[in-house]
C-alpha positions as CSV (number, residue, x, y, z in Angstrom):
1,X,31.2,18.6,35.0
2,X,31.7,17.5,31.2
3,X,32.6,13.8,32.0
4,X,30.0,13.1,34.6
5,X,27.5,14.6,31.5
6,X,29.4,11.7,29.8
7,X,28.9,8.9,32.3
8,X,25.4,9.4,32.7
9,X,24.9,8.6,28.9
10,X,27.3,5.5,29.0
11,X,24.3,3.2,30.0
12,X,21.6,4.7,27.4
13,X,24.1,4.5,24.6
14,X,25.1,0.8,25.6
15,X,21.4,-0.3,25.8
16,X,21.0,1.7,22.3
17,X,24.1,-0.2,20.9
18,X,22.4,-3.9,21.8
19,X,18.9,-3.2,20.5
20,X,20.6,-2.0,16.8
21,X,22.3,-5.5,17.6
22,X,20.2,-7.7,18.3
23,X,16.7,-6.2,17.1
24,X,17.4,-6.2,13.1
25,X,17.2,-10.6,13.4
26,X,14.1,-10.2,14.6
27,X,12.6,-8.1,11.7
28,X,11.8,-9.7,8.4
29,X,10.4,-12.7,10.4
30,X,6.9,-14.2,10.0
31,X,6.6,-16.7,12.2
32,X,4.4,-19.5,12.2
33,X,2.2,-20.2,9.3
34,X,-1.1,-19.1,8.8
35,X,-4.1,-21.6,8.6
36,X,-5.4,-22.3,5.5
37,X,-8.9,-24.0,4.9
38,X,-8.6,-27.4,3.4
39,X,-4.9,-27.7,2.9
40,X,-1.7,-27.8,4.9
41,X,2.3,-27.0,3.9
42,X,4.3,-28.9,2.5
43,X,6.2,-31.7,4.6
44,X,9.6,-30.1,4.5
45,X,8.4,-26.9,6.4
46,X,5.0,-28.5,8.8
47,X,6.7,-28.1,11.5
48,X,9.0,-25.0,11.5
49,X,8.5,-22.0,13.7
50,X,10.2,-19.2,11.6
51,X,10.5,-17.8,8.1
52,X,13.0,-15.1,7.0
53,X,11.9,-12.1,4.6
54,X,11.1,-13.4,1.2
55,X,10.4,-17.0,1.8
56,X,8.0,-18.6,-0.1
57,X,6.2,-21.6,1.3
58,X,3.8,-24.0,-0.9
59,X,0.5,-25.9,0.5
60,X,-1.2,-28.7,-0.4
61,X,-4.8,-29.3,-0.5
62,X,-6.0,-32.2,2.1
63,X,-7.3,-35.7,1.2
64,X,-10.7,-35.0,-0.4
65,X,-9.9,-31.5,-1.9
66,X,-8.3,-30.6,-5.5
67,X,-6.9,-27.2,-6.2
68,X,-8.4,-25.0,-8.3
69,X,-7.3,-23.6,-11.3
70,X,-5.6,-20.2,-11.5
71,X,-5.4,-19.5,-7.9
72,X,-2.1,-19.3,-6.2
73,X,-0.7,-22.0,-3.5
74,X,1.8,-20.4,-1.7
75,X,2.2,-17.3,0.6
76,X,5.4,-15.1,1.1
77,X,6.9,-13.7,3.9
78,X,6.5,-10.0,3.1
79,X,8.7,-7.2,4.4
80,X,6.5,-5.9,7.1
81,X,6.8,-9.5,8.7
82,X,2.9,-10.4,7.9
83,X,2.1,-13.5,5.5
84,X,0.8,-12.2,1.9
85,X,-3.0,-13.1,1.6
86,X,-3.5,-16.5,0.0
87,X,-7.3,-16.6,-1.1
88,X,-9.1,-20.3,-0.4
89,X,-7.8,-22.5,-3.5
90,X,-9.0,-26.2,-2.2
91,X,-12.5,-27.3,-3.0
């Protein structure tokens, strides 16, 4: 009676084993970019999909926009996987 108690666990620890696996690249990802009025990343990232935890990215204000002072120009990719908040800083 013991190992059939066994068996019928085998599959729920397996599927337990690949989601510690394969779950923990996922965290710590942001994704795509947010918008942000009047400007646009830089060059080297436009197109990329995916940012790890911690990564910093940098925008530029469009053609007709300057920055303005004393406000940031970059977001992070925060632990909970959201962008930080990045207040409007082209005008």
């Amino acid at each position: 009676m013991g190992s059939g108690r066994c068996r019928s666990l085998l599959p729920a620890l397996l599927l337990l084993l690949v989601l510690l696996l394969v779950l923990p690249s996922a965290w710590g990802d942001c994704g795509p970019l947010p918008n942000i009025s009047h400007a646009e990343p830089t060059e080297d990232v436009k197109d990329k999909q995916s940012f790890s935890e911690g990564s910093t990215v940098r925008f530029v204000c469009v053609t007709g926009y300057t920055k303005r002072p004393f406000l940031s120009d970059a977001v992070q990719c925060l632990t909970n996987s959201q962008w930080s908040h990045l207040p409007e800083f082209c005008g």
